[in-house]
C-alpha positions as CSV (number, residue, x, y, z in Angstrom):
1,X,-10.1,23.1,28.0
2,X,-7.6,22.0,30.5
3,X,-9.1,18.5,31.0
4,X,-9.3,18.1,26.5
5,X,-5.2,18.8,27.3
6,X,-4.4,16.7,29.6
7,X,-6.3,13.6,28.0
8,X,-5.1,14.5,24.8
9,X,-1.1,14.2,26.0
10,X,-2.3,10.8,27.5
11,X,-3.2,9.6,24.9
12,X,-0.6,10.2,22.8
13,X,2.1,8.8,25.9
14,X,0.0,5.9,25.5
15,X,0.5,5.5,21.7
16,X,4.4,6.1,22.1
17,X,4.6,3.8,24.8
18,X,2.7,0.7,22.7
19,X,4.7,1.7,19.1
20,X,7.7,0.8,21.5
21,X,6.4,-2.6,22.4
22,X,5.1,-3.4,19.0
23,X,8.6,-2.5,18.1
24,X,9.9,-4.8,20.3
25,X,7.7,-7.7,19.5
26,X,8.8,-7.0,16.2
27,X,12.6,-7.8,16.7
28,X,11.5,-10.6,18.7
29,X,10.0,-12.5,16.0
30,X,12.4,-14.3,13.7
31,X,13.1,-13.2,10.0
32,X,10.6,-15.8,8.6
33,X,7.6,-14.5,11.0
34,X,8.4,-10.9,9.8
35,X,8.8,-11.6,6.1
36,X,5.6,-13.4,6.7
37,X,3.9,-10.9,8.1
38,X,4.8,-8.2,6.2
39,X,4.0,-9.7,3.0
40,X,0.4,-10.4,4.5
41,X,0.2,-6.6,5.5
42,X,1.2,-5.9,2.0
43,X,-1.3,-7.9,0.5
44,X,-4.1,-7.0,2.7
45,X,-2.8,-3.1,1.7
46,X,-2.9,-4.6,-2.2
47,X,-6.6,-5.6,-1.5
48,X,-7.9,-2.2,0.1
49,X,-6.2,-0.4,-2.9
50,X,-7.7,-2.7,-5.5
51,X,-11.2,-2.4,-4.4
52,X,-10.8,1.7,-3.7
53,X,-9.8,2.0,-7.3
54,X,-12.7,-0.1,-8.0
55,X,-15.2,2.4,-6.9
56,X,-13.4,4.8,-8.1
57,X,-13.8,3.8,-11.8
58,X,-17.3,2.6,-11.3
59,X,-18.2,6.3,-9.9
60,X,-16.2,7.6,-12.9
61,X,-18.6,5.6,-15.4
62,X,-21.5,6.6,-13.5
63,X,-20.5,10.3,-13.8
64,X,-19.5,9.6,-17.3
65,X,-23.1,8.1,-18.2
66,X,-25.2,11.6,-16.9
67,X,-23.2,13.5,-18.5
């Protein structure tokens, strides 16, 4: 129990510790790199939502078919 404690607070120093660096990389970067990232983030996010609703309606249509 201890040692699931311990390597659970690790792990989440760790994660707060690279969020920060990430951060800072961001800020780094000029405002052309970020724009540029973020709309390839966004489209990548467009993509996964796209093909989710996909299924979603193809499952819907199977359902709709037994029934």
């Amino acid at each position: 129990m201890l040692f699931k404690f311990l390597f659970k607070k690790k792990k989440k120093i760790q994660k707060q510790s690279e969020q920060k660096l990430s951060m800072n990389k961001w800020m780094n970067l000029t405002k052309e790199e970020r724009l540029e990232i973020d709309l390839n983030q966004k489209n990548e996010i467009m993509r996964k939502k796209k093909a989710l609703l996909k299924s979603i309606r193809e499952e819907y249509i199977k359902l709709k078919k037994k029934i």
